[in-house]
N, C-alpha and C positions, 0 to 999 in steps of 0.2 A: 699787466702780467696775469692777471687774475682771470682775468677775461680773455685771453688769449689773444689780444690783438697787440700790433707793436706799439710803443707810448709814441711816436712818431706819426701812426694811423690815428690813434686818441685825440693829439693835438688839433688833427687836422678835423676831426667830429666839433670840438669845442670850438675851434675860430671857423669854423662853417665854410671851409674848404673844402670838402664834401658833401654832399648832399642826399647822397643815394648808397647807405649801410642796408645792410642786410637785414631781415629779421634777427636772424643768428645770430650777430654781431647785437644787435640790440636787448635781445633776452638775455645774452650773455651780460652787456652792461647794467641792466638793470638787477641780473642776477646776485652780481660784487657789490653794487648800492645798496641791493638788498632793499628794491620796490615792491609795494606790495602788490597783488591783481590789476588793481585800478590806476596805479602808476603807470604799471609797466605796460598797460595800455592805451595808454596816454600816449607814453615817448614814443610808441609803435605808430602811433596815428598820425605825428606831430612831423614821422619822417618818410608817411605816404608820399608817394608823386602828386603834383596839386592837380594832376586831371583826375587823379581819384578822391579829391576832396571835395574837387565842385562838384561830382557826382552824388556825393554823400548830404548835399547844401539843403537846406531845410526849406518851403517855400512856406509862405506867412497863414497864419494859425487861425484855424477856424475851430470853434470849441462845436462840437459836436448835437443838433438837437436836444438826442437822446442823455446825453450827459447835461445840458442843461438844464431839462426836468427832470434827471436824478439830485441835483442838486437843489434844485427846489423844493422838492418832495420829503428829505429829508429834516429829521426831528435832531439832527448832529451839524454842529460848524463843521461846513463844506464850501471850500473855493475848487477852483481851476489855475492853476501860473501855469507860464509856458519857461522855457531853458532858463531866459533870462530874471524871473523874478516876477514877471508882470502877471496882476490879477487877472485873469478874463471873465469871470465870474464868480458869483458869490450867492450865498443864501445869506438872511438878516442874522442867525444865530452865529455865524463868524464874523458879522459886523460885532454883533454882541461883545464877541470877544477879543475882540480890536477893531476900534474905531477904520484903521488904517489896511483891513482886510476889507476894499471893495474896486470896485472893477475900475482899471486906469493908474491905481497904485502902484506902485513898485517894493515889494516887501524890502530888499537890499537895502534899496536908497532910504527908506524909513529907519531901517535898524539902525543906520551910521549914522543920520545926520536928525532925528529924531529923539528930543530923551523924554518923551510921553510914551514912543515906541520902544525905548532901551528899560524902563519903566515896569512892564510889563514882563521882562524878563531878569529873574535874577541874574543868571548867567551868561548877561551880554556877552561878553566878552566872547566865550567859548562858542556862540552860537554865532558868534561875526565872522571867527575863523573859520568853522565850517559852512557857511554860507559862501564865502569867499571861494574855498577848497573846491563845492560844491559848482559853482561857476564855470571855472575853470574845466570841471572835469566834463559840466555840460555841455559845455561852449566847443570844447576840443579845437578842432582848427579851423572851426566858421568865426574868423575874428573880423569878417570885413561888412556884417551884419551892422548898419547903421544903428540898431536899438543899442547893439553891443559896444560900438564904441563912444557912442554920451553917455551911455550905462556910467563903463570903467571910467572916459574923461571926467565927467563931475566928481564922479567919489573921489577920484585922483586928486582932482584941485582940492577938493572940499573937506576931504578927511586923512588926516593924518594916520590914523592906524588902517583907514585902507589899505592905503599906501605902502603901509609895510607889510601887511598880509600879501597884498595881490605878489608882490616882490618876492615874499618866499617862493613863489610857486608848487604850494602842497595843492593836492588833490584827493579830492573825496568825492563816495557816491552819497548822493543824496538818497535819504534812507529814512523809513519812518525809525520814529523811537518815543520815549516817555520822556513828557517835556512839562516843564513844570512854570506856573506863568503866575503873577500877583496882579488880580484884578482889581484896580481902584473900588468896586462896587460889590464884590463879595468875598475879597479877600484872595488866598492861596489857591493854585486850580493845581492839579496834577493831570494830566491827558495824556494819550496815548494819540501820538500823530501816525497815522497809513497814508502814504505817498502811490497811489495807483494809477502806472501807464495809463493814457488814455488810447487806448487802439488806434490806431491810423492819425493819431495828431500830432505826429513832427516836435515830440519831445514835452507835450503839454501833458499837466499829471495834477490828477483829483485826490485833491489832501483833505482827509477826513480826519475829527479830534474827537474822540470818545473817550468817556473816562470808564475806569472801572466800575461792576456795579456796587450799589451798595456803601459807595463810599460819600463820605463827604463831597468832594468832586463834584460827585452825579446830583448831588441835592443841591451845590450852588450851580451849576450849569441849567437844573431845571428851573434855577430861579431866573438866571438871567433869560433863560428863554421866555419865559412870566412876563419879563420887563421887556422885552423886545416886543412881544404880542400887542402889549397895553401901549407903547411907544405907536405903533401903527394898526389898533385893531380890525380895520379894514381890509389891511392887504398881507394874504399871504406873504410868504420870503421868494421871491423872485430871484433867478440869477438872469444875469444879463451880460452879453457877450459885446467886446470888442475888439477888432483884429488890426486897427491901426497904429498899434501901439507895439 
């Protein structure tokens, strides 16, 4: 009633007896649920016609020269992931600061089924959710992406609070923020993560961690960079790309 449609039109949205609602009809429902931006761009996408969705299909990830030696270059933990989670590059000072930030990983599949990786974070918990949310709102309706569906099936089999995440079906944008991490080697980190589109790479995005300056933070991050150095004094930090994954 809210939404101006009959409960009889509604029904027929729910058991998927229709296929083809309107925008209008959809802003309006999402209006009364009361979704936020990102939602409601979600449910709009989710009831595109599917010849506008293979148009929108992503074709497989190549990390960028250019961004590989900015990654490199860099005196800050810097990776590359693509929609799904997967490392495709890395400099040594984000190995620094997880073992399990290097090319061929998969951060998701670490944070769930990992408690060296859950470890690391006080606030697993909140950070599963929105990794999860996250997914979801990346993935939109390229669900027939083979990385996407071992993604979801293992965690499915494998974890039980996936399991209930992925079911609620919340969505979130992935978004930098202040993230706070317990390093086995120097203790508390506070960081600032920046999530930056990569131009032209089909949903891949360079996550950089800097701390404030001046702060504690920044004096164990330069230490761990110290030990990273002496761990390989020979070899700069290299990123390195992989796109079969």
């Amino acid at each position: 009633m809210l939404a101006g449609i009959s409960s009889d039109y509604y029904l027929r949205l729910e058991q998927g007896r229709d296929h083809n609602p309107s925008v209008q009809v959809l802003e309006s429902l999402a209006r009364v649920l009361r979704l936020d931006e990102t939602a409601t761009a979600y449910l709009i996408g989710l009831a595109a016609p599917q010849a506008r969705r293979r148009a929108r299909r992503s074709r497989r990830e190549t990390v960028p020269a250019s961004i590989r030696q900015l990654v490199a270059s860099l005196d800050l933990p810097a990776f590359v992931e693509n929609r799904y989670s997967y490392v495709l590059a890395a400099n040594d000072l984000a190995h620094a600061v997880s073992s399990n930030l290097r090319v061929g990983e998969n951060r998701m599949r670490k944070m769930f089924l990992d408690p060296a990786e859950q470890a690391l974070c006080p606030n697993f918990e909140l950070a599963m959710a929105h990794m999860v949310a996250g997914l979801r709102q990346s993935v939109g309706t390229d669900t027939d992406d083979p990385r996407f569906i071992q993604l979801v099936g293992e965690l499915s089999l494998s974890s039980e609070r996936f399991r209930q995440l992925w079911a609620r079906h919340d969505v979130h944008t992935r978004e930098g923020a202040q993230t706070a991490m317990y390093h086995p080697q120097v203790g508390e980190l506070t960081l600032h993560k920046e999530r930056l589109a990569v131009s032209g790479g089909d949903g891949l995005v360079l996550v950089i961690y800097h701390p404030a300056p001046g702060t504690g933070s920044a004096e164990k991050l330069s230490l761990l960079a110290s030990l990273a150095a002496t761990a390989s004094p020979n070899q700069p930090p290299v990123a390195v790309e992989r796109t079969d994954r």
